[in-house]
C-alpha positions, 0 to 999 in steps of 0.5 A, spaced: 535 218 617 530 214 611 534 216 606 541 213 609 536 207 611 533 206 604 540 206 601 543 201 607 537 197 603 538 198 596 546 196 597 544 190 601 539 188 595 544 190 591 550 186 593 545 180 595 543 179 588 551 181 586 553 174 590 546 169 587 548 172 580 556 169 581 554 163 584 548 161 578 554 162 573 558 157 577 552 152 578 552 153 571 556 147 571 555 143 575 554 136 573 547 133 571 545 127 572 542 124 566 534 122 566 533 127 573 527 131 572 524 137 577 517 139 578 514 145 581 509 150 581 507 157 584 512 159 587 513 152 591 506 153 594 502 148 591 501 142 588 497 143 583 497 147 575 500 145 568 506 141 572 503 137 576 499 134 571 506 133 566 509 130 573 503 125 574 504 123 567 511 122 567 511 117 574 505 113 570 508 113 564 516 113 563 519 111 570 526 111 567 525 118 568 526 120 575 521 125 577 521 129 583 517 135 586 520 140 589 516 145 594 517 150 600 511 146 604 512 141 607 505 139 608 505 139 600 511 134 601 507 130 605 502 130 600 506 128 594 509 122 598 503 119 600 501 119 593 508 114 592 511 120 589 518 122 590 518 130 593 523 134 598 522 140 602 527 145 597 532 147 603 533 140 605 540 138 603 536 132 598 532 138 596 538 141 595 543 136 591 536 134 586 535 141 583 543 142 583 543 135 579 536 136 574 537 135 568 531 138 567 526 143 570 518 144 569 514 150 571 508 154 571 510 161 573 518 162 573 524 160 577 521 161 583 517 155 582 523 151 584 529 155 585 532 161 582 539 158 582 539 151 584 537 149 577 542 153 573 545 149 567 539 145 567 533 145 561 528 150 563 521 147 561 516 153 561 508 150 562 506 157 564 498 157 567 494 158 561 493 162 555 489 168 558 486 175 555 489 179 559 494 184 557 500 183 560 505 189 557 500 194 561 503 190 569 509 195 569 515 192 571 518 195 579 524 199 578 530 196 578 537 197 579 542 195 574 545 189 578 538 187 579 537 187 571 543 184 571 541 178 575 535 178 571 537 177 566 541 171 568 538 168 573 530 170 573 529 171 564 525 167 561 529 168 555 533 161 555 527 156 556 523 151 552 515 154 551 510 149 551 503 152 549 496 151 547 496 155 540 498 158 534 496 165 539 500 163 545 506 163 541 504 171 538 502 173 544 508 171 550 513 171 545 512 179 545 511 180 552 517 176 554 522 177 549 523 171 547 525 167 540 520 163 537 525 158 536 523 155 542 516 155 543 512 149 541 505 148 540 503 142 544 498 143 547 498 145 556 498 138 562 492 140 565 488 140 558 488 132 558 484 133 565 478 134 562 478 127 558 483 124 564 479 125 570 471 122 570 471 123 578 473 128 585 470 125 592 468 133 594 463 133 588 460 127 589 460 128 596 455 134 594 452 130 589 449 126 594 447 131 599 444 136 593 441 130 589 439 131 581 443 138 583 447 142 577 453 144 579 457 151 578 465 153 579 465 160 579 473 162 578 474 170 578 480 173 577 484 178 582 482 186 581 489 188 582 492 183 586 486 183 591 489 190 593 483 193 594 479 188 599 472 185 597 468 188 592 460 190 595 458 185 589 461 179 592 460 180 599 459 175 604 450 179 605 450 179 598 453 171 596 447 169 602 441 172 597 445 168 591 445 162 596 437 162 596 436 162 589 441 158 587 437 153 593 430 154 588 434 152 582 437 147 585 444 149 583 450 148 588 456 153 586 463 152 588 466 159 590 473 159 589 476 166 588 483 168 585 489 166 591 491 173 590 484 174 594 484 169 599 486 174 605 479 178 603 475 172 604 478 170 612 473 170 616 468 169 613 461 165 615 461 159 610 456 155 612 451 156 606 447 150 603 449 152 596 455 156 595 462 151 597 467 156 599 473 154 596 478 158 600 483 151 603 488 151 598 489 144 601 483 141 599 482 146 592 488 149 590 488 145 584 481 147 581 483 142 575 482 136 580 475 138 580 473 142 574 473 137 570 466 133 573 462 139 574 456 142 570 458 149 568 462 154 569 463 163 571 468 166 571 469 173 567 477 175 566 481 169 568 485 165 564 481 159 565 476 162 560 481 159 554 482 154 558 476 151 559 474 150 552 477 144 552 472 141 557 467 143 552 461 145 557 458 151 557 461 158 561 457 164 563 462 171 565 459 175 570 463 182 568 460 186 573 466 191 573 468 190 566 468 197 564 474 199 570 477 193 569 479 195 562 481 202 564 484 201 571 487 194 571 490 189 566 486 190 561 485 185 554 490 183 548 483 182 544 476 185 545 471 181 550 465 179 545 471 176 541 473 171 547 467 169 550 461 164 548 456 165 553 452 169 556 456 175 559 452 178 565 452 185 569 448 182 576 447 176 579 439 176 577 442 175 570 447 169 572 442 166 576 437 167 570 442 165 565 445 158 570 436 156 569 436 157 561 443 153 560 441 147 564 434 148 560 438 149 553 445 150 551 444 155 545 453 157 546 456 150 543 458 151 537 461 158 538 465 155 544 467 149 538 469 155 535 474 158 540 476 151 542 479 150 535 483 157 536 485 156 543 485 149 545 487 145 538 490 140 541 486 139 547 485 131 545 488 128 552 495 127 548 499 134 551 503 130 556 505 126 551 507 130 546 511 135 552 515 129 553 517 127 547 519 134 545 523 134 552 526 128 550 528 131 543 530 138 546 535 133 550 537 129 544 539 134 540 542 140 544 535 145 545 535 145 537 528 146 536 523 149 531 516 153 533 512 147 530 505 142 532 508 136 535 
């Protein structure tokens, strides 16, 4: 009886995917309307990321484009347009008929951002979420039919979208690991770069400036362990987190705890009533960490993309690896070795941050390795990368997708 119901499924999937595949192929060519441009990020969820930023440049600077965010939230929606933007609920029929009609469309993972289908025939503009270490050849593909292979490669590829990336060794890197022509890749630097020049203020972090007077304070940003498969680790749990809380209060030191989307569902529940430790765990408040990022003092992460990234902001960065050695073996693993990537000291415990947060406040020993790794990271981390997108957008346009891999 599974068996018979596995396959019902499998030719249920199957034939869903055969019907989208047909319909994007016929959305294809759908008419566009000159100068309609679409933004959306992480799967409509959020508004926040690489794109975000691309489209609060685009509203501030070139109001002949119009600029539209699309989201399956309409609590996001409602946040936009209070903002003065434009935004629609995508399975509403403006929300509908403005994907079908984009011109060009902005994202920060993959079509799902916006809509797999509706924005077929439009220009594909990829921002992704940053260049990290992790190896993504190793995060093995689920096995697919050849109908869903087939749709994939149509409506789901990376392949016929324009790249805008950080540096020389993005292009290397994701061009092997999504197959992709160099042709269409452009070194411009990445939206939520221009956030640690552009931005001088956030109302939370001024809010826990004037409760924690003369305090540093640190965002500590961990990526997943397996897409928080496997629940919290002893080593961030809420016991231990209230023993680092106390030292945090003796050194003054207010830390920002956001973990990694894929972990929110281990944090639920949990007591956040702590003097030195914010649990950032509302997505409405902290979902897009660059809004407050960029006027902290320090920052700790370990594996996360953000440790590229943060570069840019030129600040320093402890990496807590407490689980270095499994992360490697058993999760992602890196496309470089870590002490090639890291400037700062790189901890095991939380005795050692702590003792590490103290010494940096004291002396920044690290900045010029960081210079080092900015240079080869964020290049063009100068506050221009929207504006160097835009401009490569709108000659993608002119000239029919022609393009070379080159600095803008």
């Amino acid at each position: 009886m599974n068996g018979s119901k596995t396959t019902i499924k499998s030719l249920v999937r199957d034939i869903t995917y055969f019907i989208m595949l047909y319909i994007s192929k016929i959305l294809v060519h759908f008419p566009k309307k000159e100068n309609l441009w679409v933004f959306g990020a992480w799967r409509g969820k959020l508004y926040a990321d690489n794109s975000k930023y691309m489209f609060e440049y685009v509203n501030k600077f070139h109001p002949e484009i119009n600029a539209v965010w699309i989201s399956r939230e309409k609590i996001v929606v409602k946040e936009i347009r209070q903002k003065g933007y434009k935004a629609y609920h995508r399975n509403n029929l403006m929300g509908i008929m403005t994907c079908l009609r984009a011109q060009a469309a902005f994202l920060t993972e993959d079509r799902h951002d916006i809509s797999r289908i509706l924005i077929s025939g439009a220009i594909i503009v990829q921002l992704w979420h940053g260049m990290g270490i992790k190896d993504i050849m190793r995060i093995s593909p689920k096995e697919r039919s050849s109908v869903q292979e087939r749709y994939d490669m149509v409506v789901h590829s990376h392949q016929d979208e324009y790249w805008m990336v950080a540096c020389e060794e993005a292009v290397e890197k994701y061009s092997k690991a999504f197959s992709l022509s160099k042709q269409k890749m452009f070194i411009t630097g990445q939206p939520k770069d221009d956030t640690f020049i552009n931005i001088a203020g956030n109302v939370f972090i001024e809010r826990i400036r004037k409760a924690h007077s003369n305090c540093k304070i640190v965002v500590y940003l961990p990526t997943h362990r397996n897409f928080g498969a496997k629940g919290t680790t002893a080593v961030l749990s809420y016991e231990v987190l209230k023993e680092v809380n106390d030292k945090l209060a003796q050194k003054n030191i207010v830390m920002i705890f956001k973990p990694h989307a894929h972990e929110f569902k281990n944090y639920d529940g949990v007591n956040v009533d702590l003097s030195n430790i914010v649990f950032a765990t509302d997505s409405q408040v902290y979902g897009d960490v660059y809004e407050f990022l960029p006027v902290c003092d320090m920052m700790i992460t370990d594996y996360s993309g953000v440790m590229l990234g943060y570069l840019a902001s030129r600040k320093p960065m402890i990496y807590f690896a407490y689980d270095l050695d499994e992360y490697i073996s058993a999760d992602a693993g890196f496309c470089y070795t870590y002490d090639e990537v890291t400037a700062g000291p790189v901890c095991r415990s939380w005795n050692e941050v702590i003792e590490a947060l103290g010494q940096l406040a004291q002396e920044d020993v690290y900045a010029e390795r960081r210079e080092q790794l900015r240079k080869r990271f964020c290049p063009m981390a100068d506050g221009d990368s929207c504006k160097r997108i835009f401009m490569k957008v709108r000659e993608i346009r002119t000239n029919a997708g022609v393009g070379v891999n080159e600095k803008v």
